[in-house]
Each structure stands twice: as C-alpha cells, then as structure tokens.
C-alpha positions as CSV (number, residue, x, y, z in Angstrom):
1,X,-21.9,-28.8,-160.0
2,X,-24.5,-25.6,-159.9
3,X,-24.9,-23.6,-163.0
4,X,-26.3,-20.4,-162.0
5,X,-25.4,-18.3,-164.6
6,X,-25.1,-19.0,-168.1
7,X,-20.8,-19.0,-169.1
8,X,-19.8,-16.5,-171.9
9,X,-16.6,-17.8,-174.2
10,X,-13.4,-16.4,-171.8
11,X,-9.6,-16.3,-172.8
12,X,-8.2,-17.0,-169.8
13,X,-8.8,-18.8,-166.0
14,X,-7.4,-17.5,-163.1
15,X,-7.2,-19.7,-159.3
16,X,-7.3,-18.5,-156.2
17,X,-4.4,-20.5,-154.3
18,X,-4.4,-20.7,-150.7
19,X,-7.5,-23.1,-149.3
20,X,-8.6,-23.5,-152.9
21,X,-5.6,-25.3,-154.4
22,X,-4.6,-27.0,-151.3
23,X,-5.3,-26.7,-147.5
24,X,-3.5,-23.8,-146.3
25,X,-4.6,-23.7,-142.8
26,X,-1.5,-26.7,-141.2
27,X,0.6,-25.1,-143.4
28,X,-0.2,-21.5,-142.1
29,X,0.0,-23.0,-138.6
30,X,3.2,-24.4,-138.9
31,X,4.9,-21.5,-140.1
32,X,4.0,-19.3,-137.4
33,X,5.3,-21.7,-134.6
34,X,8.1,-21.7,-136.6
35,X,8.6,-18.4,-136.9
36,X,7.9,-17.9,-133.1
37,X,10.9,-20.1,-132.6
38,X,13.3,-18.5,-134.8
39,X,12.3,-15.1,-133.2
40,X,13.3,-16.5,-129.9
41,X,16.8,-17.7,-131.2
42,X,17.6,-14.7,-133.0
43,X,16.3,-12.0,-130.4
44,X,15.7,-14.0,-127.1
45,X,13.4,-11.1,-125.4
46,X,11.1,-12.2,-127.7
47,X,10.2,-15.0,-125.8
48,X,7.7,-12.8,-123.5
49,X,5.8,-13.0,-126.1
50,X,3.2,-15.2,-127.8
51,X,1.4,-15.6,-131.1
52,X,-1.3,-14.2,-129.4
53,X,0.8,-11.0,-128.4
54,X,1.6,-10.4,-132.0
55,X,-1.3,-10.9,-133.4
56,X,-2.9,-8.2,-131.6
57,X,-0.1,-5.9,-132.1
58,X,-0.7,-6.6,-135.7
59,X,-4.7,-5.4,-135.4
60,X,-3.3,-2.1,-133.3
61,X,-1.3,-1.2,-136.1
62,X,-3.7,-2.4,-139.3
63,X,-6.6,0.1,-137.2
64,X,-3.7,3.6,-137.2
65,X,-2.7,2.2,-140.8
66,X,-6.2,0.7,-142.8
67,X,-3.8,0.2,-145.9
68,X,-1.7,-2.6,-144.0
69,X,-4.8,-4.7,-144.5
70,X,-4.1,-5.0,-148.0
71,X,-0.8,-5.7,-147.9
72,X,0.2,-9.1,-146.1
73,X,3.9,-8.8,-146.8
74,X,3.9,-5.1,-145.5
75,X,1.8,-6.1,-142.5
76,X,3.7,-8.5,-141.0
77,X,6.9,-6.6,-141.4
78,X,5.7,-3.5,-140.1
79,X,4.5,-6.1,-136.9
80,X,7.8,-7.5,-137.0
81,X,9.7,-4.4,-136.5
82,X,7.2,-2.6,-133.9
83,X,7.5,-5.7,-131.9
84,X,11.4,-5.8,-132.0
85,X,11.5,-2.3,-131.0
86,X,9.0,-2.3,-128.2
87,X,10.7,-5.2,-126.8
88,X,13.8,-3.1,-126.8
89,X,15.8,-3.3,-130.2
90,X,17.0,-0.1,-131.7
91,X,14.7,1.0,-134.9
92,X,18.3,-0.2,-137.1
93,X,18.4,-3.5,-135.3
94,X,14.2,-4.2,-135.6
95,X,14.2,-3.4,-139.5
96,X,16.9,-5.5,-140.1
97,X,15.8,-8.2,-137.8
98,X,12.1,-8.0,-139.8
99,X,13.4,-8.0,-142.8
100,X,14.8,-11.5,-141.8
101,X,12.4,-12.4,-140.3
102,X,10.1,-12.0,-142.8
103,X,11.8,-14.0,-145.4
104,X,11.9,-16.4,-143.3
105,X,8.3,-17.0,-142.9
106,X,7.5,-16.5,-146.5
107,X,10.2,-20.0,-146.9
108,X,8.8,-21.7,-144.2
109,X,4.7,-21.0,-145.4
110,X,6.1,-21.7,-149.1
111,X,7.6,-25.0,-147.5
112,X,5.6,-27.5,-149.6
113,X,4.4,-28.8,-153.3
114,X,0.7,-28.7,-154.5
115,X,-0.1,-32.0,-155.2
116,X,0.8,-34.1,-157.9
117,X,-3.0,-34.9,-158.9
118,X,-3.8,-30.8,-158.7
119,X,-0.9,-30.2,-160.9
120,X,-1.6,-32.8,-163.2
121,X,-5.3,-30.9,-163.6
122,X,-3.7,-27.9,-163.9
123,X,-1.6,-29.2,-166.9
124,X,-4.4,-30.5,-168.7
125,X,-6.0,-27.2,-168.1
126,X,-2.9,-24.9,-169.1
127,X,-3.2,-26.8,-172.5
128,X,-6.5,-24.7,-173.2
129,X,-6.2,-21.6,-171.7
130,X,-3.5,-19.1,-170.4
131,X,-3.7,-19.7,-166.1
132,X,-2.8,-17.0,-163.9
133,X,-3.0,-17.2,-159.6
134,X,-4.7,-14.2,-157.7
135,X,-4.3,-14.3,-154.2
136,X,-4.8,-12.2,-150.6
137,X,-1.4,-14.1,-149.5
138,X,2.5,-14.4,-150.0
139,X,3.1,-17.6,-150.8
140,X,5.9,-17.7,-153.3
141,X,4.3,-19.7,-156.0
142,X,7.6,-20.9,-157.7
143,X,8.7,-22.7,-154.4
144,X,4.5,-24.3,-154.0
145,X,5.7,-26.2,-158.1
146,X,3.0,-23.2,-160.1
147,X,5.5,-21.3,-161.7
148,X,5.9,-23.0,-164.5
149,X,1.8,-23.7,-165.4
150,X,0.8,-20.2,-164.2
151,X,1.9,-17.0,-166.8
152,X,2.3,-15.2,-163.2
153,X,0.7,-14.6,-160.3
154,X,-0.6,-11.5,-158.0
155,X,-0.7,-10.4,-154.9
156,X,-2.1,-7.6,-153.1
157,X,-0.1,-4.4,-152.4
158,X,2.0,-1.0,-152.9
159,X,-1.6,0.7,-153.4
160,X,-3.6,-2.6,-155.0
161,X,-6.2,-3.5,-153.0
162,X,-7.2,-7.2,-152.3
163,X,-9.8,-9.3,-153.3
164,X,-12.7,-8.5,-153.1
165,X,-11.8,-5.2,-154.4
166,X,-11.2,-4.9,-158.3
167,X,-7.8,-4.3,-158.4
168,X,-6.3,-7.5,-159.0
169,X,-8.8,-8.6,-161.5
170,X,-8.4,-5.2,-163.8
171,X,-4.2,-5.6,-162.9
172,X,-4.8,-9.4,-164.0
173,X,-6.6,-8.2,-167.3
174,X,-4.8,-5.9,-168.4
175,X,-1.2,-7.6,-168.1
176,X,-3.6,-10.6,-170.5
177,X,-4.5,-7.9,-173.0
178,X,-8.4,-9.4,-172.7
179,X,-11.4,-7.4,-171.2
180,X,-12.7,-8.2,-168.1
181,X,-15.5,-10.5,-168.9
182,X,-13.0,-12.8,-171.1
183,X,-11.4,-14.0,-167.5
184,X,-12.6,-16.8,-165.6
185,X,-11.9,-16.7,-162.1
186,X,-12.0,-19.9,-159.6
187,X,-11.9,-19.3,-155.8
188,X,-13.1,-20.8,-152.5
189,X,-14.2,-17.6,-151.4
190,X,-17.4,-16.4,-151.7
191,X,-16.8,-12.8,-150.4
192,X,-13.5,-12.6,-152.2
193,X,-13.2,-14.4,-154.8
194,X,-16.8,-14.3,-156.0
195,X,-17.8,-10.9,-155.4
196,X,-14.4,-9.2,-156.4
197,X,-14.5,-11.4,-159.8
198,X,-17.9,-10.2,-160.6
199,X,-17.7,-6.6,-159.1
200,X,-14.8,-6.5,-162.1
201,X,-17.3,-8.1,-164.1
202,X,-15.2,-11.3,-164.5
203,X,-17.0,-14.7,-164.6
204,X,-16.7,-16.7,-161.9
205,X,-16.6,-20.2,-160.4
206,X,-17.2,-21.0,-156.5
207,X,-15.2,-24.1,-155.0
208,X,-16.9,-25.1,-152.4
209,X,-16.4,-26.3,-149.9
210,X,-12.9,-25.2,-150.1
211,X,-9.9,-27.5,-149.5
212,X,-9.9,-29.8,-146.7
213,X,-13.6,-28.1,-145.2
214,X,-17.0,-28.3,-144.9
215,X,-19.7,-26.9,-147.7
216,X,-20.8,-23.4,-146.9
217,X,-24.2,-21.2,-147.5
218,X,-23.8,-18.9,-150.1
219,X,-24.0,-15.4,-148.5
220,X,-25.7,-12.0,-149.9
221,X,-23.9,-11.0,-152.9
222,X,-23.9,-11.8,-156.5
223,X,-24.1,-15.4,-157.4
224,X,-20.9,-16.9,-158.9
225,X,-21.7,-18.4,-162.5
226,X,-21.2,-21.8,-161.4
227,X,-20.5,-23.7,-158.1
228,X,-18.2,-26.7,-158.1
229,X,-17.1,-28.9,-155.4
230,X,-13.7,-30.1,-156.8
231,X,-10.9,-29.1,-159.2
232,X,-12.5,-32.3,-161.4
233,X,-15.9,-30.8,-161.8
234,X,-14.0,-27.6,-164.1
235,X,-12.4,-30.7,-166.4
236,X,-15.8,-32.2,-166.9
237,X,-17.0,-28.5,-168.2
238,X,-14.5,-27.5,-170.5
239,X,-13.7,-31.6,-171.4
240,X,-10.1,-30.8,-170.8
C-alpha cells in the first residue's frame, strides 16, 4: 500500500464494481457469445453477422450520437435495434426485439455472485461506513449478492455523464447528504475512477492491479490518495 496523499476523515466509501470487485472480463465475454446465440434463435438473419459486425455498428452510431457513450444500456439497445432493422426487421419488430434482447444480456452479464471472501470484507466494511457502487456498466447489482451491503448503486445515463466526469460522484453525494470531500472512492481505474473522484474533489483509493491483471503505471493525472493492491490492504487502514 502507497500513501500519497494524506486521508481527511470521510462519511462514506464508494467501489467501483466491474474489474475492481471481481474479474469482469470471462464474464463480459460469455455474455456476448451468449447473446450472439440468442439473437440467432430469435431472428435467424442475424447469423450473417458477428460480434465484430456489431461492434462496429455500435462505434458508427456512438460517433452521429457522442451521448451514447455515456449510456451503456442506451448504447447497446440503440445497436440492437439498428442492427435488427438493417438486417431487415420492421422498426416495430427491431424495438421490440432490442428491448428483449437487451434484458437478456443484462441477466446473462449479471449471471454470477461476487465472492464469498469480497462479501465478507464488504460486511466488515458496511459496519463502519455507509457503501455505495459507482459504475460505467449495467450490471444489476442485486442479482451479483451487493444489494443488500450497498445503500444503492449508479450508473451512467439519461444526461449523467460517466466516470471520469463528475456526475456520478456529485449524484452519489448528494443522495448521502455529505460534501464531496467526505466520500471515499475505490476503483481499478486510474483514468476513471481516480481522476473523476478527485476532479469532484472526492478522496480516492487506486486498486491496482485490478482484478485478475497485471500492476499498471500510473498515468498523467492527479495522484489517488492511496494505492492498494487488494480489498485487504483498505481493512488494514481503517482496522475494520
């Protein structure tokens, strides 16, 4: 553990959860071959097509709409539905069929339980401090075994910005009733979860490496308060 920056008391911690709470990236993986398959069941012309296909339909349409990029939810519905309807499907048959779609994918990449031994940190945590999740993704936090530890959790659309804009953090503070500096934010990020903490004048704490990688150099920006290389290290700190 680094300290680079001195902690001030705080009121509340708040995680990052994909790659920071658990290794997102099989879990991500699987649920796009998944929903590649479930596509071609449901609307079999959808087999011309490949992950690769989508994804770039995804870019064309994220560079003639910049907001998509904030919005992963919106995103891949609106991909969904342009796909559907440029592979033939009248614009009633794609919106319904992305709308399905959709849900779908948000079970199948909410299709597992943080661990056990994460919880059980989290626990002791939650016994000191209020814990909220901020997240760039969709995961439905209920479904991953976090709703009942986290007060809630926030995600990124319908005008808010993700991280590392401020919008999440200043959403995140004001539903806690505590000023900005009184949240502690932890992240594997340090582009979002680092700068946007501290460009809302959070505190923050790097985890890195992040679940299931390698350690990585610190790039230009502000310097997280501390840097940690495990869940543990944030127990030792606060002796929860």
């Amino acid at each position: 553990m680094n300290v680079s920056i001195r902690l001030r008391p705080f009121s509340a911690i708040s995680f990052d959860l994909d790659d920071t709470l658990y290794d997102n990236r099989p879990i991500i993986m699987a649920a796009e071959q998944r929903l590649l398959h479930y596509l071609t069941e449901h609307h079999p012309p959808t087999q011309a097509w490949g992950l690769e296909d989508w994804q770039a339909l995804k870019r064309q349409l994220i560079k003639q709409c910049p907001s998509l990029a904030h919005d992963t939810s919106a995103s891949r519905l609106v991909t969904l539905e342009q796909g559907l309807m440029i592979l033939g499907y009248t614009k009633a048959e794609a919106a319904k069929g992305a709308q399905l779609a959709l849900a779908y994918f948000v079970r199948q990449r909410s299709d597992f339980v943080v661990a056990d031994e994460v919880l059980g940190k989290l626990k002791r945590l939650a016994e000191c401090y209020p814990l909220i999740g901020i997240t760039n993704g969709n995961v439905d936090a209920h479904r991953i075994g976090l709703g009942e530890l986290f007060e809630f959790v926030l995600h990124p659309g319908n005008g808010t910005r993700m991280k590392p804009y401020p919008d999440l953090f200043y959403q995140a503070c004001h539903r806690l009733d505590i000023s900005c500096d009184q949240l502690l934010h932890l992240g594997d990020s340090f582009k979002a979860d680092v700068q946007g903490a501290r460009r809302a004048g959070c505190q923050s704490v790097w985890l890195n490496p992040a679940v299931g990688r390698e350690p990585l150099p610190a790039a230009m920006g502000q310097l997280p308060h501390i840097t940690c290389s495990k869940l543990d290290d944030l127990l030792v700190l606060f002796d929860a």
